[in-house]
C-alpha positions in Angstrom: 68.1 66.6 43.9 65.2 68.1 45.6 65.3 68.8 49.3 63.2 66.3 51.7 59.9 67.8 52.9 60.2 68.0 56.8 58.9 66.0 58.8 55.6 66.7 60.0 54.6 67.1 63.5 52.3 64.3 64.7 48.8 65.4 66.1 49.0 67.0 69.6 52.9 67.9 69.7 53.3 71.1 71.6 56.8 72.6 73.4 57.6 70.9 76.4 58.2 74.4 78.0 54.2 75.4 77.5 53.6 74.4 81.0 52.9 76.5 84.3 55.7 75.3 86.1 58.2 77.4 83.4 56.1 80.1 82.9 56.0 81.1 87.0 60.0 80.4 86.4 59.8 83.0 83.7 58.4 85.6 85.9 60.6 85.4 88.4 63.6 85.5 85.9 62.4 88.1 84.6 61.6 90.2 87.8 65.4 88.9 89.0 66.5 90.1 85.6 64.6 93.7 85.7 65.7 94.4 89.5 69.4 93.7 88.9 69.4 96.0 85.5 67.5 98.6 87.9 70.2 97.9 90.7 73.5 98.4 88.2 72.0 101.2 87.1 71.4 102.5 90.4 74.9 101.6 91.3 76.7 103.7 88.3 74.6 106.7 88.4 73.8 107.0 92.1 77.4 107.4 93.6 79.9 104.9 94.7 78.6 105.2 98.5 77.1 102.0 98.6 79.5 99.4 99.7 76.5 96.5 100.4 74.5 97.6 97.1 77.3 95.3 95.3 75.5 92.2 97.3 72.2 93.1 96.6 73.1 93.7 92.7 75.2 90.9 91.8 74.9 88.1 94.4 71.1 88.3 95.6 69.2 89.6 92.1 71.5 86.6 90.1 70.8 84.0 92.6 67.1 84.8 91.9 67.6 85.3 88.2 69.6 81.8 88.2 66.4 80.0 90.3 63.9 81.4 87.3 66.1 79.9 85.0 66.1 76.8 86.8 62.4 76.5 87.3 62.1 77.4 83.7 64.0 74.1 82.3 62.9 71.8 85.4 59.4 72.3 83.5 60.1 71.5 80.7 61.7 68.6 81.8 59.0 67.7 84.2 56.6 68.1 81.6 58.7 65.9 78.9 59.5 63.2 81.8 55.3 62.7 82.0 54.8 63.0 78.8 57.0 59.8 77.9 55.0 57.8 80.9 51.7 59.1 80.4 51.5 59.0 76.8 48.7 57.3 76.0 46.1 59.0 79.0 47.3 62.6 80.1 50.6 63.3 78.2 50.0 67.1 78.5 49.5 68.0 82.7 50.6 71.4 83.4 50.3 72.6 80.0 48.8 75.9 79.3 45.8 75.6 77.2 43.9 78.4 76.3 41.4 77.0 74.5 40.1 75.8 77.7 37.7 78.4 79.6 38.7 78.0 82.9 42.9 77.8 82.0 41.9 81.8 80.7 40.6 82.7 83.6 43.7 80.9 85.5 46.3 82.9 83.0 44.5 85.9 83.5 44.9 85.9 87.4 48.6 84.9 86.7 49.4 87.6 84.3 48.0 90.1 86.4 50.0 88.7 89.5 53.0 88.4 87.3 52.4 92.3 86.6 52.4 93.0 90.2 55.4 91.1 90.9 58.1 93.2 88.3 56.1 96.1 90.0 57.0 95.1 92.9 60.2 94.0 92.0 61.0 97.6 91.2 60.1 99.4 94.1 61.8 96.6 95.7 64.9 97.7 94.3 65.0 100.6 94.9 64.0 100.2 98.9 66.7 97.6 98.6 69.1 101.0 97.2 68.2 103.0 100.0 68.0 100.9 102.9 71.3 99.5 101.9 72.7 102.6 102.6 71.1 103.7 106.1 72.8 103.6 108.9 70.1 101.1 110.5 71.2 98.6 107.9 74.8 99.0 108.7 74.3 99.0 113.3 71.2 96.8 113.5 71.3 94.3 110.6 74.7 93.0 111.6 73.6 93.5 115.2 75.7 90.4 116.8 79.0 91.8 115.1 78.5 95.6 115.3 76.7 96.4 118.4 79.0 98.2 119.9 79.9 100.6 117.5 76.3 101.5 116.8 75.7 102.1 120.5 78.7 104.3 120.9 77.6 105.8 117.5 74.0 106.9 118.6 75.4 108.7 121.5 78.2 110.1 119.9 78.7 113.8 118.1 78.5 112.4 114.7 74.7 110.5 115.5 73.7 112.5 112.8 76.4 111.6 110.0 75.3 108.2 108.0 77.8 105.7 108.2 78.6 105.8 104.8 79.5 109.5 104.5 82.8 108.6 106.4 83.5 104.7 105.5 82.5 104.6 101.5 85.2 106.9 99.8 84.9 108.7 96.4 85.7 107.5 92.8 85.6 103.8 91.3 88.7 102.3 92.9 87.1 103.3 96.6 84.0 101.9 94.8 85.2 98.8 94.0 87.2 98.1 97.5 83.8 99.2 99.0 82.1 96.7 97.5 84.7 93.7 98.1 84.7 94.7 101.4 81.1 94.7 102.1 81.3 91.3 100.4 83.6 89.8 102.7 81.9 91.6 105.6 78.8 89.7 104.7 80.4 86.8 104.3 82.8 86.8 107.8 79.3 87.4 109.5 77.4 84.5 108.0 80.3 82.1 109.0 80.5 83.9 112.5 84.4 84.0 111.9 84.5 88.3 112.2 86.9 89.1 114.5 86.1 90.3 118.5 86.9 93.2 118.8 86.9 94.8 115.8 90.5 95.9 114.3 91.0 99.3 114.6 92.5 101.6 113.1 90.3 100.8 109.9 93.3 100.6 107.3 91.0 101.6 104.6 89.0 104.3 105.7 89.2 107.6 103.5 91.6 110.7 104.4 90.1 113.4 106.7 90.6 115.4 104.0 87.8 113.9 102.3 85.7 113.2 104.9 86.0 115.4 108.4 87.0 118.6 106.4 83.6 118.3 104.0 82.1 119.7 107.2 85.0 121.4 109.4 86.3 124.0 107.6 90.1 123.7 107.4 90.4 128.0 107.2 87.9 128.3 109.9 90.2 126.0 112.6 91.5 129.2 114.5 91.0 130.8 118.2 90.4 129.1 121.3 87.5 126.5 122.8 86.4 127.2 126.5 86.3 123.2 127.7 85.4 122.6 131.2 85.8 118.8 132.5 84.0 118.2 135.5 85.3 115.5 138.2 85.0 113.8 141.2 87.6 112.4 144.0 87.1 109.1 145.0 86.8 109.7 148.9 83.9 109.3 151.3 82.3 112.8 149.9 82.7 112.4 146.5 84.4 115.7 146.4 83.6 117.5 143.0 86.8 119.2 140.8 86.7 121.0 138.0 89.0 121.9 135.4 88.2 125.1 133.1 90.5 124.9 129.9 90.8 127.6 126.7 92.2 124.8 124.1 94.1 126.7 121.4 93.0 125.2 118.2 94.9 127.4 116.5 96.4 130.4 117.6 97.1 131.5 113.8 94.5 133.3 111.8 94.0 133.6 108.6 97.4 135.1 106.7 99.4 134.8 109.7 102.0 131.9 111.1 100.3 128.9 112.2 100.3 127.4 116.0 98.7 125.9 118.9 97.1 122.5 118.4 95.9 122.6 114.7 99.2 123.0 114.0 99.6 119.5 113.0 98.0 119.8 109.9 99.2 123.5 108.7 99.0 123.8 105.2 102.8 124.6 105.9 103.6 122.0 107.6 103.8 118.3 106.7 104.2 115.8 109.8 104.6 112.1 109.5 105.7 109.4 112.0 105.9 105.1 111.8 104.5 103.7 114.4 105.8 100.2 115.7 102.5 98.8 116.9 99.4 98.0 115.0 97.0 100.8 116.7 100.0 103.0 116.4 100.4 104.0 120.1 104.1 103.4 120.3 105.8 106.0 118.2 109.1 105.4 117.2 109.9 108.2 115.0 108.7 111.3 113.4 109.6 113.9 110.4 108.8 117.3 110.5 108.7 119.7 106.9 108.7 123.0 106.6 107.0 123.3 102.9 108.5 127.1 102.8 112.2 126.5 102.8 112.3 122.5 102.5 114.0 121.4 105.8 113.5 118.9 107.6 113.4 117.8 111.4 113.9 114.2 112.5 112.7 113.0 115.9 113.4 109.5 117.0 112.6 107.2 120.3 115.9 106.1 122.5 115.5 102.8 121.3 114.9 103.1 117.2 117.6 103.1 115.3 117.7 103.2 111.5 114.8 104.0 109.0 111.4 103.6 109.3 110.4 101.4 106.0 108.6 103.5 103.5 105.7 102.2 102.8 104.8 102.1 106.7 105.4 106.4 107.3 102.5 107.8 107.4 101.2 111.2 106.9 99.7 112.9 110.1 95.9 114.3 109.5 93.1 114.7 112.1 92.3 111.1 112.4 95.6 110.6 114.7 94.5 112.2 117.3 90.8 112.7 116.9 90.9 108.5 116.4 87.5 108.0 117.8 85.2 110.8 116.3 81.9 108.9 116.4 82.5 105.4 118.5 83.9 106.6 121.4 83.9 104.1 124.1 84.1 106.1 127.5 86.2 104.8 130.3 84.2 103.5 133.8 85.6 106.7 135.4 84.2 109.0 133.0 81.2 107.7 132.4 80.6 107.2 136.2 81.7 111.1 136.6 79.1 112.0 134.0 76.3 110.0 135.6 77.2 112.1 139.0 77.1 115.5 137.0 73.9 115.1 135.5 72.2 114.3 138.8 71.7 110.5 137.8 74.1 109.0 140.1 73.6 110.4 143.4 76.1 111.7 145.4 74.8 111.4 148.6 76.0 108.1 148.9 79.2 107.9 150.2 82.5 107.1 147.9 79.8 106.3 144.9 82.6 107.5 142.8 84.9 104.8 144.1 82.2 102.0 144.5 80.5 102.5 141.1 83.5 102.2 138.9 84.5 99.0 141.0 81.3 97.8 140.4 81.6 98.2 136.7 85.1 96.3 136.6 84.7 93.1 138.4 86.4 90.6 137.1 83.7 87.9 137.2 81.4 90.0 135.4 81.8 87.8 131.6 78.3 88.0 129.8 75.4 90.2 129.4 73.1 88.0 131.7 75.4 87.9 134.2 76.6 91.4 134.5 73.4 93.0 136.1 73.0 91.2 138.8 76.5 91.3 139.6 76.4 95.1 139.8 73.3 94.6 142.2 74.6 92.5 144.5 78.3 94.7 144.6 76.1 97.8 145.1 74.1 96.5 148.0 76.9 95.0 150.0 78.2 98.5 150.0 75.1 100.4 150.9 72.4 98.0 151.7 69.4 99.8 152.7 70.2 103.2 151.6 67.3 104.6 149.6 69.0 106.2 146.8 70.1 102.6 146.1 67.8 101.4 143.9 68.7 104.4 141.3 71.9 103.9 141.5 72.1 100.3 140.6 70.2 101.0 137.7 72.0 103.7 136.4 75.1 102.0 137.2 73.6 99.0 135.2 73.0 101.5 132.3 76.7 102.6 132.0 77.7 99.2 131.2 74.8 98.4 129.0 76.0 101.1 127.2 80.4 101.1 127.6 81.0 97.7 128.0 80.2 94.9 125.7 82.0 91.2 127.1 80.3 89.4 124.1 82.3 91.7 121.6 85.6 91.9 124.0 85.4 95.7 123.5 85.4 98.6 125.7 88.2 101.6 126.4 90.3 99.3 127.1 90.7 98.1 123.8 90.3 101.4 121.8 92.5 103.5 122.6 91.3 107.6 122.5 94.1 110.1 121.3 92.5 113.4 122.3 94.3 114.1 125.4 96.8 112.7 127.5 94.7 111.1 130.8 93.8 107.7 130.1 95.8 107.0 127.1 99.2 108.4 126.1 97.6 110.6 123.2 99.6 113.4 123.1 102.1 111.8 125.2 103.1 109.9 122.1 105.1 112.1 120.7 105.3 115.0 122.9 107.2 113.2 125.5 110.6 114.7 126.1 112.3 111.5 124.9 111.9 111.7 120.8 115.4 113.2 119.9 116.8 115.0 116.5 120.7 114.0 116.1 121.1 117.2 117.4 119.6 116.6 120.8 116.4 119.1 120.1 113.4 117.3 121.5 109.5 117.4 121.3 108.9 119.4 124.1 106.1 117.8 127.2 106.5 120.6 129.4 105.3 123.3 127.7 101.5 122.7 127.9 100.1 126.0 127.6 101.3 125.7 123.8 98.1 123.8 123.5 95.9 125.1 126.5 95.8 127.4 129.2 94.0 126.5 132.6 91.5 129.7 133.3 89.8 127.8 136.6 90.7 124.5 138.5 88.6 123.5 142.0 85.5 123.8 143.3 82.4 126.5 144.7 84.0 129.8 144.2 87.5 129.0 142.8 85.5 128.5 139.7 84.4 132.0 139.8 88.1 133.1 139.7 89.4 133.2 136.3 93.3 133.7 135.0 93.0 134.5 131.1 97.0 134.2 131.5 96.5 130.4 132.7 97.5 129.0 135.8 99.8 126.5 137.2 98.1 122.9 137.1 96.9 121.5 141.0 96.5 118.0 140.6 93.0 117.0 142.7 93.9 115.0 145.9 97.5 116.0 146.4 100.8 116.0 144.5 102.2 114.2 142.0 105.5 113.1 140.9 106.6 115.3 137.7 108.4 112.4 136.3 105.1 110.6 136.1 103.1 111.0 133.3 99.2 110.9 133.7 98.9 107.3 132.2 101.5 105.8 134.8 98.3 106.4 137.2 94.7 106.8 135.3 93.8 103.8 133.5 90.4 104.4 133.3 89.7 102.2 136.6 89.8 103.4 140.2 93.3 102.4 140.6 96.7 103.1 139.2 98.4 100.8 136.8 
């Protein structure tokens, strides 16, 4: 039995998706489609540095691609929903007709903007690529949440380092927790639910290993670094002290034994500790290895007792003590005592020292808007009508522009600094006299010219006398109980814990 002829198509039927509404959908699906092929290849051949190229690639490009698609099929549907109603006048009112003169002109115009747009789209991509990756998308974008690390970031040594060289790490499973990551960055910040302050340490960030020691060169860490810290008493003169140090990075070279600070991370050597706390101040028990013979040195705290649980050991490398390499967030002392050294804090006014770092830790002192003023009117109970006032209260209003952020809850006293012993425990940690073997050998506190030697301590010409054998500490301002450590005074502040 023969087939039956199909039916023909009555006079005037045409596709309900010849319209203009689908074919503007069309070109944006198709510019949506061509930037997120450009992006995913960008993303697999470009390096897995990108943590926030993921959003761009496979959130932002589909939610584009899936609004073409939309607009594509709401024509047609449009166009089929008039059709059925105005059947009999205008059943046809967006469609494209190019039988008519001026529709050619019309389509013309639109195929040359459509042009322009995948054009567009494609150097739009690839801007997206690299601005993803600055470091002015990762500090200013997210301005609210990360403001404080980008300040502390532009003045810091590392200013020059994009952000990515030390937070993105190598190879596709870093890749791929990048790019969750940056994810649920994105979305913690839309929802305003990221947490103040930020957590620190970063549990994810890369090893030094693959980050610090791309630029410091592991079999260059020998010798000794000339340090000189300049400070200032807080009496009525503002009396200036110095301390000249030779810090013994490593008093090895190359070939022979290992030792001063650097030590730590000897390719001899392997050190790890658990740490009790979550920023891994309190330090509850240590292992040391000797890689050439195999044995083995355990140090624990008074008060641990037992083993440390496995997974939570961790290997020491330069990020435990240099903890804050490029968002260091100086203390009110120290940035105080480096606006007097530079000349813009003067110090003809009397205890400045004192008064400016008092200034700069009121307690009433909550928000941004509130804070200058309140160092204004502090400052000129204290000196009224002294003319290097006005300076000073806007320098000392710069320091906490630039240290303290109330909106984010951060400042020193939240991020701990490791280098050092003054403020925080740092060395202190471990090297406390306290951490025992079962034999009673401890980690030895007192012996502080293992890791530097005092060459000049004062002021005017005790400066100019040096000891390369190292001299005997002086503490500024008098004596000092030697069961004290430095942290059971300094805090940062003015005054003593």
């Amino acid at each position: 039995m023969p087939e039956p002829a199909p039916t023909p198509r009555p006079p005037g039927w045409r596709s309900h998706f010849n319209n203009w509404i689908t074919a503007i959908g069309a070109v944006v699906a198709l510019g949506a489609l061509f930037s997120f092929a450009l992006l995913v290849w960008m993303d697999f051949t470009q390096g897995d540095r990108n943590p926030y190229l993921g959003i761009f690639t496979y959130i932002v490009a589909p939610v584009f691609l899936i609004g073409g698609l939309i607009l594509v099929f709401f024509g047609a549907w449009a166009q089929r929903r008039w059709a059925i109603r105005h059947a009999a006048t205008t059943p046809d009112k967006w469609r494209l007709d190019l039988g008519n003169p001026a529709q050619r002109v019309y389509l013309g115009v639109f195929g040359a903007g459509a042009l322009g747009f995948i054009m567009l789209s494609a150097f739009g991509s690839y801007q997206t690529y690299q601005y993803a990756e600055s470091t002015q998308f990762c500090g200013a974008v997210c301005h609210s949440a990360m403001n404080a690390e980008f300040t502390t970031y532009q003045r810091g040594a590392h200013a020059r380092v994009a952000c990515v060289e030390c937070h993105v790490g190598a190879g596709v499973s870093a890749a791929i927790k990048a790019k969750l990551n940056g994810t649920h960055q994105l979305i913690a910040f839309t929802l305003n639910n990221y947490h103040r302050p930020i957590d620190t340490p970063v549990k994810n960030l890369r090893p030094a290993r693959d980050t610090c020691e791309k630029c410091h060169w592991p079999q260059k860490f020998h010798g000794n670094v000339d340090v000189s810290f300049d400070h200032y008493l807080s009496d009525k003169k503002n009396t200036p002290y110095t301390i000249r140090l030779l810090l013994h990075v490593n008093s090895g070279h190359p070939g022979s034994p290992a030792g001063g600070i650097h030590w730590h991370v000897s390719p001899d050597s392997l050190v790890e500790y658990y740490a009790t706390d979550e920023k891994r101040q309190d330090i509850a028990w240590m292992r040391v290895t000797d890689k050439k013979d195999g044995s083995t040195r355990v140090y624990r705290s008074p008060d641990f007792k037992g083993e440390p649980p496995a997974a939570a050991i961790r290997e020491m490398d330069c990020i435990d003590c240099h903890n804050r390499p490029a968002h260091v967030f100086p203390t009110a002392n120290e940035a105080v005592e480096r606006s007097m050294a530079t000349g813009a804090l003067s110090t003809s006014l009397p205890s400045i020292k004192r008064s400016a770092v008092q200034a700069l830790m009121q307690k009433d002192i909550t928000t941004d808007a509130a804070a200058p003023q309140k160092i204004a009117d502090f400052l000129s109970t204290k000196y009224k009508d002294a003319p290097a006032l006005p300076a000073a209260i806007a320098e000392v209003q710069r320091i906490y522009a630039r240290s303290i952020f109330p909106e984010r809850k951060a400042d020193w006293r939240i991020y701990p600094t490791n280098i050092g012993h003054k403020d925080w425990p740092g060395c202190f940690r471990c090297h406390d006299d306290k951490h025992k073997t079962a034999a009673g050998e401890t980690v030895r506190a007192s012996d502080c010219t293992s890791c530097h030697a005092i060459i000049a301590q004062g002021k005017g010409v005790e400066l100019a006398s040096m000891n390369p054998a190292g001299l005997e500490f002086k503490h500024p301002g008098g004596d000092y109980d030697a069961e004290l450590s430095c942290t059971d005074c300094h805090n940062g502040g003015i005054q003593g814990k």
